[in-house]
C-alpha positions in Angstrom: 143.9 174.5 178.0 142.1 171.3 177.7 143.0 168.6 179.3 141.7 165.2 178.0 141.6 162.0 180.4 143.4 159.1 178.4 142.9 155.5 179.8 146.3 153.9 178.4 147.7 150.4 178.2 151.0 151.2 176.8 152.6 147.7 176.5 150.9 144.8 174.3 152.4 142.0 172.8 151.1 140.5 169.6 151.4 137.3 167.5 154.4 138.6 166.4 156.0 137.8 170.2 157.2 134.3 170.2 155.3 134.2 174.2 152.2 135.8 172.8 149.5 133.8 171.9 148.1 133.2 167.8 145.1 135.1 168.7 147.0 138.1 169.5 146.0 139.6 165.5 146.3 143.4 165.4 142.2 143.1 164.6 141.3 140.9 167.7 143.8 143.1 169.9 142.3 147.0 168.5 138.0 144.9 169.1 139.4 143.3 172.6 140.7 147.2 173.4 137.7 149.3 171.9 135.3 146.7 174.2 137.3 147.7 177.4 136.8 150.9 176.8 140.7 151.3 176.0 141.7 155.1 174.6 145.6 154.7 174.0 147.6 151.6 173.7 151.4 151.0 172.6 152.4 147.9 170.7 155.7 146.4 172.3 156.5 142.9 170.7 159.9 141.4 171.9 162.4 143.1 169.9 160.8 144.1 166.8 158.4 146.4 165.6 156.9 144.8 162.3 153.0 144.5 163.4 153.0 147.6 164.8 151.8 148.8 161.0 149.0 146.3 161.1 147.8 147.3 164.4 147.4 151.2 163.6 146.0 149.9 160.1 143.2 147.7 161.7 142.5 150.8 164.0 142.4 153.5 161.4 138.4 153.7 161.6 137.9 152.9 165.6 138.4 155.9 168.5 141.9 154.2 169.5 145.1 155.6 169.5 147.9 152.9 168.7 151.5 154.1 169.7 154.4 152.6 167.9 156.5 150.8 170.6 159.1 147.8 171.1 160.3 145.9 174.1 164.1 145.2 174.0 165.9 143.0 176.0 169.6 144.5 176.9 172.8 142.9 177.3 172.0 142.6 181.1 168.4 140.6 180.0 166.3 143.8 181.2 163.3 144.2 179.7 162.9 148.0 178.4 159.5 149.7 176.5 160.1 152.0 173.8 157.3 154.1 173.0 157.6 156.4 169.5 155.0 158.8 168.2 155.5 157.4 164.5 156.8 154.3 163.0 159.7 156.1 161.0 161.1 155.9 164.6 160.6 152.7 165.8 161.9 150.6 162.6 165.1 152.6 162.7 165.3 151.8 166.1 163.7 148.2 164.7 167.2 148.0 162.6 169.6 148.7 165.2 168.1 146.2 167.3 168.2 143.5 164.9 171.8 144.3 164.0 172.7 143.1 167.7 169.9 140.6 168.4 172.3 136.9 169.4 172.8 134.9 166.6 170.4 131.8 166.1 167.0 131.1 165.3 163.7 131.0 166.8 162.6 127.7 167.9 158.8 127.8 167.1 157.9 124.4 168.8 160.2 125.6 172.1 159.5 129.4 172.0 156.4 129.9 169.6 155.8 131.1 166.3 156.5 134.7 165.3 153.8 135.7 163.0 153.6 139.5 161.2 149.3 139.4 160.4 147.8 142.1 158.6 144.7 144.0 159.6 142.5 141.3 157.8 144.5 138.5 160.2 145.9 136.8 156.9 150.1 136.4 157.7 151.8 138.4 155.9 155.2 136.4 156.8 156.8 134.1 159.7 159.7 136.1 161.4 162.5 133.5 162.1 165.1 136.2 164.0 165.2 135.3 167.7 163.0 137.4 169.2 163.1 135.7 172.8 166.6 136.6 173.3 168.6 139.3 174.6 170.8 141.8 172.6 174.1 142.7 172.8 173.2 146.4 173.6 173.5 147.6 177.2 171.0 149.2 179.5 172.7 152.9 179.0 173.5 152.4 175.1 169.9 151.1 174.8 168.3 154.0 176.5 170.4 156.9 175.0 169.2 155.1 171.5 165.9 155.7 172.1 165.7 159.3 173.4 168.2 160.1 170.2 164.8 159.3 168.1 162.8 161.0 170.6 160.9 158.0 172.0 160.5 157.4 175.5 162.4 155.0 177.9 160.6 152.9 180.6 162.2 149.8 181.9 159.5 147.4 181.8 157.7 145.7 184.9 160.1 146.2 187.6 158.4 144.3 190.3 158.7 141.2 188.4 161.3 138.4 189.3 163.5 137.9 186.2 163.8 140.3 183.0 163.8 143.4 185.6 165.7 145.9 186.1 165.4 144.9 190.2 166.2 141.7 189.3 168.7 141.7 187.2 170.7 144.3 188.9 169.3 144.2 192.3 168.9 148.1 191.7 168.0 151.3 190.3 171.0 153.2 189.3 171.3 156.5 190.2 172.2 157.6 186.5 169.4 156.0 185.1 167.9 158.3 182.3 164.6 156.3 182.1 161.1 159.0 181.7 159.4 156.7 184.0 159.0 152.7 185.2 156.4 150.3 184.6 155.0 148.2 187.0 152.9 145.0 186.5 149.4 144.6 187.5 150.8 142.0 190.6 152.6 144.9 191.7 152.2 146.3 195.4 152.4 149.8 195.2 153.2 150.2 198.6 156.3 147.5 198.5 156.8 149.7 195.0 157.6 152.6 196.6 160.3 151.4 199.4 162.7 150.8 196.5 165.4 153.1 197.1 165.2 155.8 194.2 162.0 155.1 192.7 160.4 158.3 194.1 162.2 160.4 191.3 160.8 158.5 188.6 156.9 158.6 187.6 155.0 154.8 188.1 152.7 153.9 185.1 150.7 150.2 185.0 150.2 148.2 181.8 148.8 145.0 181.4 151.5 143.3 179.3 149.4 141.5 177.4 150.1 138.1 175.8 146.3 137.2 175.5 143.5 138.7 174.6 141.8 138.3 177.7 144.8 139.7 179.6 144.8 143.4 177.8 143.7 146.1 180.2 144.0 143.8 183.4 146.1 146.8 184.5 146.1 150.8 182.9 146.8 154.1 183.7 145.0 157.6 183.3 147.1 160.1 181.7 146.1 163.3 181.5 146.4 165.1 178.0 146.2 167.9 175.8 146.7 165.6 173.1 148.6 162.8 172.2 152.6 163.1 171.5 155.6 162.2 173.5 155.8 165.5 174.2 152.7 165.7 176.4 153.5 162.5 178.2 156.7 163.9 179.0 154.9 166.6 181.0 152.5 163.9 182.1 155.3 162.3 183.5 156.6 165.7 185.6 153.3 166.9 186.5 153.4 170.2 184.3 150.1 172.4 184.0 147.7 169.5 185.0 149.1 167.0 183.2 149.4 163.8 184.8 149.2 159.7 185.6 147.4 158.8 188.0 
């Protein structure tokens, strides 16, 4: 068995974000990665999924794996990473989320425009959804969507003070059925791990990226046999080498 060091930076935000910034094109974002020395990275735009196409498309001749992925905001404003192995998965997931996004419309001037850019940064349209807002789906429902289409589960930046799970709930619920939390690069590990209940779950850092100069501020090492859910899944629990560090 041959186990392959990964650096990762599994949640990136692109134009398509109303908070990210215009320069966020899936061609600046895969350069601004391969120059950091970046191996795996996951899209996660707020709630939808539609440049995660354009980023795998502007990375099809570069040495950088581009996971599909979403962040979706729950019922109880939680921010949660879903991370897919193919984009069949995250645009059905993509669907269900729309069908429950709040009702209204982005507010470009207030929030940001939401562009979808193809690999060439031309826009390919303006997505007028609300993107910033929560959904009507609930932590659990949320969760036990996204390991039904065999993605992965990690409630997003934890240490942070709003869009948490900590901060929202004040908590980690015992029956939480995440595959592992996300810290943000401000995080101290050490305050990190007197939360009651995070031992059982494994830590990984991202940069959650907005700007270009923000992507890998914070990463993690996975250890591989090659890339699939499958084999972060055993990252996650340690099996035969595998692991985060």
């Amino acid at each position: 068995m041959n186990l392959k060091r990964f650096c990762t930076d599994i949640h990136i935000h692109t134009c398509l974000s109303p908070c990210g910034e215009l320069e966020m094109t899936p061609d600046a974002v895969v350069k601004t990665c391969i120059n950091k020395g970046i191996d795996i990275i996951a899209i996660c735009d707020h709630n939808s999924a539609e440049n995660v196409k354009w980023v795998q498309k502007a990375a099809e001749k570069c040495n950088l794996i581009v996971l599909a992925g979403m962040e979706i905001t729950t019922s109880e404003e939680i921010h949660i990473l879903a991370i897919f192995d193919s984009n069949d998965q995250v645009m059905v997931l993509q669907d269900y989320v729309y069908t429950h996004l709040l009702p209204g419309q982005n507010n470009d001037d207030l929030f940001g425009i939401q562009v979808v850019a193809n690999e060439k940064n031309e826009v390919e349209k303006i997505v007028h959804k609300m993107l910033i807002g929560a959904t009507t789906i609930s932590l659990n429902k949320i969760i036990k969507k996204i390991h039904s289409l065999k993605g992965l589960a990690i409630p997003a930046h934890i240490d942070r003070e709003n869009f948490s799970i900590i901060a929202q709930l004040g908590f980690i619920p015992d029956e939480l059925n995440a595959d592992a939390v996300e810290i943000s690069y401000k995080a101290d590990c050490n305050e990190i791990l007197n939360i009651p209940g995070i031992k059982k779950y494994p830590i990984i850092r991202s940069s959650d990226a907005h700007r270009l100069s923000e992507i890998g501020r914070m990463t993690s090492d996975i250890y591989l046999e090659d890339v699939s859910m499958n084999e972060f899944k055993r990252a996650f629990s340690h099996k035969n080498g595998r692991r985060v560090e």
